[in-house]
C-alpha positions in Angstrom: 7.1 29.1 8.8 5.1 26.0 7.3 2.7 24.8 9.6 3.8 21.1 11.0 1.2 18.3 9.5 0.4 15.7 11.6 1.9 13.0 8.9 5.3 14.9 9.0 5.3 14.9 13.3 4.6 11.1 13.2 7.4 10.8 11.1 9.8 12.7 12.9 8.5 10.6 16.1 9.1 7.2 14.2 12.6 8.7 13.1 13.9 10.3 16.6 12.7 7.0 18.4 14.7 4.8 16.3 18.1 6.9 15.7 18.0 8.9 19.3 18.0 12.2 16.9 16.4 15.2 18.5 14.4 17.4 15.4 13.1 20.5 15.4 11.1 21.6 12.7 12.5 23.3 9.8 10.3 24.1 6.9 10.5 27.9 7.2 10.6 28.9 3.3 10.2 25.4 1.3 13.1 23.6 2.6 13.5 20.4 4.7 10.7 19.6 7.1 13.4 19.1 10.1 16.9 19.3 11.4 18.9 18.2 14.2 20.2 20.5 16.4 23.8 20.4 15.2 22.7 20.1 11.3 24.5 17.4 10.6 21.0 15.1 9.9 18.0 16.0 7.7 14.9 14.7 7.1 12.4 15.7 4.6 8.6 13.9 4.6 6.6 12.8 1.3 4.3 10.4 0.6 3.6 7.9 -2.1 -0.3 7.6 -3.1 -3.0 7.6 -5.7 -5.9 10.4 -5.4 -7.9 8.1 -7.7 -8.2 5.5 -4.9 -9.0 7.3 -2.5 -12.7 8.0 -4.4 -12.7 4.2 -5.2 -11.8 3.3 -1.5 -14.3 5.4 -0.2 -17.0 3.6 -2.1 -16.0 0.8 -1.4 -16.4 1.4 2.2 -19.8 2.2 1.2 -20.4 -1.6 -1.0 -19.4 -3.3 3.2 -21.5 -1.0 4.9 -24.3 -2.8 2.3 -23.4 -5.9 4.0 -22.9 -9.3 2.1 -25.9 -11.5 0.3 -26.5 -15.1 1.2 -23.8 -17.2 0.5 -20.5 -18.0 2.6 -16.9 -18.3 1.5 -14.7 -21.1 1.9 -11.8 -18.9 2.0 -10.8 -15.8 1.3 -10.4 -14.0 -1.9 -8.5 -10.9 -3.4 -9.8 -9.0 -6.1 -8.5 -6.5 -8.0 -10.6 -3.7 -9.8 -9.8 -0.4 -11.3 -10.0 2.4 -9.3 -12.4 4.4 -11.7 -14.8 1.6 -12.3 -18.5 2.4 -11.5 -21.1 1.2 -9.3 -18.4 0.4 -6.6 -20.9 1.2 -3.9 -22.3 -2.0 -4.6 -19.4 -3.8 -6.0 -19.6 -6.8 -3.0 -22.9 -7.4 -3.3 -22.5 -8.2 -7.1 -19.0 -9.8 -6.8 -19.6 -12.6 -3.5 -22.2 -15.0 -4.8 -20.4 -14.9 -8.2 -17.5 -16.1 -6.3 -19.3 -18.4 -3.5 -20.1 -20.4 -7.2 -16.7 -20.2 -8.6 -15.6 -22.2 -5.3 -18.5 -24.5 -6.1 -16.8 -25.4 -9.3 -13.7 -25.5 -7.6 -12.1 -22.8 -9.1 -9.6 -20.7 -7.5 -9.3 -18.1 -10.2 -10.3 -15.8 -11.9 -9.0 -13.8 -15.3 -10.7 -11.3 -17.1 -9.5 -11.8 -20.7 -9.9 -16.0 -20.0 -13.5 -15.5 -18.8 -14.2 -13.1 -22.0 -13.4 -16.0 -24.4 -14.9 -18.4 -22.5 -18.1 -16.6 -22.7 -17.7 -16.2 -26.3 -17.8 -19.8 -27.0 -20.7 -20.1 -24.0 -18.5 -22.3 -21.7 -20.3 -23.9 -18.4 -18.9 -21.1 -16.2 -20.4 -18.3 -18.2 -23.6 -17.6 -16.4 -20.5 -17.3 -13.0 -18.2 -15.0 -15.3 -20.7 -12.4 -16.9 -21.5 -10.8 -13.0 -17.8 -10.7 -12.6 -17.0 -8.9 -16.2 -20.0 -6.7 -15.6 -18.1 -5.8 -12.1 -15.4 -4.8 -13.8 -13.2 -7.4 -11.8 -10.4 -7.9 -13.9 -8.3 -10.9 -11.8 -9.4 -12.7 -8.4 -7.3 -15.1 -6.7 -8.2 -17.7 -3.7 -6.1 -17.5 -0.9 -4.7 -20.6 0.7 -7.1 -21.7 3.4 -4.9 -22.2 6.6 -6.7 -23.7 9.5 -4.3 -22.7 11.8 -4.9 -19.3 11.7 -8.6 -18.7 12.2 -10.3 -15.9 10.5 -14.0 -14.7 8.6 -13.6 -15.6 4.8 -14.2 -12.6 2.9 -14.0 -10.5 -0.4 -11.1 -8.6 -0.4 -11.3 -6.0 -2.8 -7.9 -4.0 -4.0 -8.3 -1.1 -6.3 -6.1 -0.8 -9.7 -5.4 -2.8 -12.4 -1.8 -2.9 -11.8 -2.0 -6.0 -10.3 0.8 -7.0 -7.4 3.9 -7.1 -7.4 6.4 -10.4 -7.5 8.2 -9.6 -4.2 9.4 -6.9 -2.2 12.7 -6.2 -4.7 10.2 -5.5 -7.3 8.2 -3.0 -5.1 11.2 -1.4 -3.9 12.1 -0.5 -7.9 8.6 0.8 -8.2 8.8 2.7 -5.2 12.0 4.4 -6.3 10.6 5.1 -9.8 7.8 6.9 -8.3 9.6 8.6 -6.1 12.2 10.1 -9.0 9.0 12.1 -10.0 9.3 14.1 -6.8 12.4 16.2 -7.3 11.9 18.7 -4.7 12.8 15.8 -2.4 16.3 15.5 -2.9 16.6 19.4 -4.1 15.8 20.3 -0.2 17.7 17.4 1.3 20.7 18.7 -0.8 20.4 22.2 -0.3 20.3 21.2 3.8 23.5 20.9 3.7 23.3 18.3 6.1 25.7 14.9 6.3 22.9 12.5 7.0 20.2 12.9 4.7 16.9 11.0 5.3 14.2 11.0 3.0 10.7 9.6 5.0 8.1 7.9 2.9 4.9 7.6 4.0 2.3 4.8 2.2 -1.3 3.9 2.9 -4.3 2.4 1.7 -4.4 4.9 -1.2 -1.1 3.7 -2.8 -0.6 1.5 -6.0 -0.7 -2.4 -4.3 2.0 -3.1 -6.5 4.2 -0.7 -4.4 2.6 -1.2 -1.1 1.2 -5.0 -0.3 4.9 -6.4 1.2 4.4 -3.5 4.4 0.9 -3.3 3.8 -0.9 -6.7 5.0 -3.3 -5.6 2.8 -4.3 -9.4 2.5 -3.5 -12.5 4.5 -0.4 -13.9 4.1 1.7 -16.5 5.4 4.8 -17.4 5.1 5.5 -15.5 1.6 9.6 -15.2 2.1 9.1 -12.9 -1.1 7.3 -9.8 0.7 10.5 -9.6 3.5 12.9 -7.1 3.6 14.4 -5.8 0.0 17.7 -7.8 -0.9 19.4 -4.7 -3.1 20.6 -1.8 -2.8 18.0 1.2 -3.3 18.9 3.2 -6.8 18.3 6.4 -4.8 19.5 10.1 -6.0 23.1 11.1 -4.2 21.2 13.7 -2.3 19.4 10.7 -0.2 21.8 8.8 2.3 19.1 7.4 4.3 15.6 5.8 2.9 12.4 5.4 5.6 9.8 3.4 4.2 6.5 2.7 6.6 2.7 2.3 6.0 0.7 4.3 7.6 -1.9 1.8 8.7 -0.7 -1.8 9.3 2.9 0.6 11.0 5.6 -1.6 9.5 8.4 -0.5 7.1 11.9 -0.7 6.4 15.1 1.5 7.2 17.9 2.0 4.6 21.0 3.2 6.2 23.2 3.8 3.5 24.5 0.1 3.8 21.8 -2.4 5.1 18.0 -3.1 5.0 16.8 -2.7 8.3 13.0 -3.8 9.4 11.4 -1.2 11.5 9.1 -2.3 14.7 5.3 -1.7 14.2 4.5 1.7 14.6 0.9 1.9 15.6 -0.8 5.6 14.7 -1.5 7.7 17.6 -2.8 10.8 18.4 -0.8 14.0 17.4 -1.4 16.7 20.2 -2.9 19.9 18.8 0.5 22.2 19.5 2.7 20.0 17.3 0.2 20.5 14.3 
């Protein structure tokens, strides 16, 4: 038998707590991770993420632990730089006073191609724009400043070129298109033979923003009715009745049920005991 990961016992967890399903484990020669008792649900565990920011991430962990040059923020900013650019280890020091200007000059953002011919016919903002090119920074947006929910301004850096996403509908289409490149998934939901089929989808801090930032909270937002629950239907393979979406960190995600969008309760990460793993 497979051994049990810890990721694939949290989901089962997150799963029996919300349908009242009892799982056992099922992954004895490649098929689903779990079963109920009576086989009439499945559930099979997979995750949606990008190894390529998981090197950047961990560099950039590296550029906080540097801590910040002189200079506060006003607000707070999100910035978004490819995952395989270099020097990242020191990509906050370089980026914040570039940015503590732009606010100077009451800008509120920043885009690469714009900045590159505005350097080319030497504009006023050049000497702010050439740190920010060299960076590798290729768009940064202010966010809103809202005194009513206190916080520390800061850089907050998001990794990929991608960009975001215009709402949650728009991630959900990405999400399925990735998702069509793992056909094992509904192969071992199928071959189950189960009548409930769930497919669990795990995302993190390593997955594309453009899939991720509505469950995410990757950076603050407030009030955005467009990163709420999807408003279609999921193009999802036949083999797939039911559709678990849920971030890993922040704990929130989304239920399809073969009908409706459900939003699933915060799921905070806890420890998985050392039998189950």
């Amino acid at each position: 038998m497979n051994q049990e990961r810890p990721d694939e016992y949290e989901a089962k967890r997150i799963v029996e707590r919300v349908t009242g399903i009892i799982l056992e484990h099922a992954d004895t020669d490649g098929g689903v991770d779990y079963l109920s008792a009576d086989g009439r649900s499945a559930v099979e565990v997979t995750r949606v993420t990008d190894g390529r920011k998981r090197a950047g991430r961990e560099a950039l962990a590296a550029s906080r632990e540097a801590g910040m040059p002189a200079g506060e923020l006003r607000t707070c900013w999100l910035v978004f730089v490819p995952e395989t650019q270099s020097k990242l280890k020191v990509f906050l020091r370089r980026v914040h006073p570039a940015l503590v200007e732009l606010e100077e000059a009451g800008e509120t953002l920043f885009d690469r191609e714009r900045a590159a011919i505005h350097l080319m016919q030497q504009g006023p903002l050049s000497h702010v724009y050439r740190p920010l090119i060299a960076a590798g920074v290729e768009r940064a947006s202010a966010v809103p400043n809202h005194a009513y929910r206190p916080h520390s301004h800061r850089v907050i850096p998001s990794l990929g070129s991608g960009g975001s996403c215009s709402g949650s509908d728009q991630a959900l289409d990405l999400l399925i298109e990735a998702l069509g490149k793992k056909e094992d998934n509904p192969k071992k939901l199928k071959a189950s033979g189960a009548e409930e089929r769930h497919l669990f989808v795990w995302l993190d801090d390593d997955t594309r923003l453009d899939i991720a930032r509505p469950l995410s909270r990757e950076a603050p937002s407030w009030a955005d009715e467009r990163f709420g629950m999807p408003s279609s239907r999921p193009a999802l393979d036949s083999a797939i009745t039911h559709l678990w979406v849920v971030h890993q960190r922040s704990g929130m995600g989304w239920l399809w049920d073969g009908w409706i969008w459900r939003r699933l309760p915060g799921f905070s990460e806890s420890p998985v005991p050392r039998g189950n793993v």
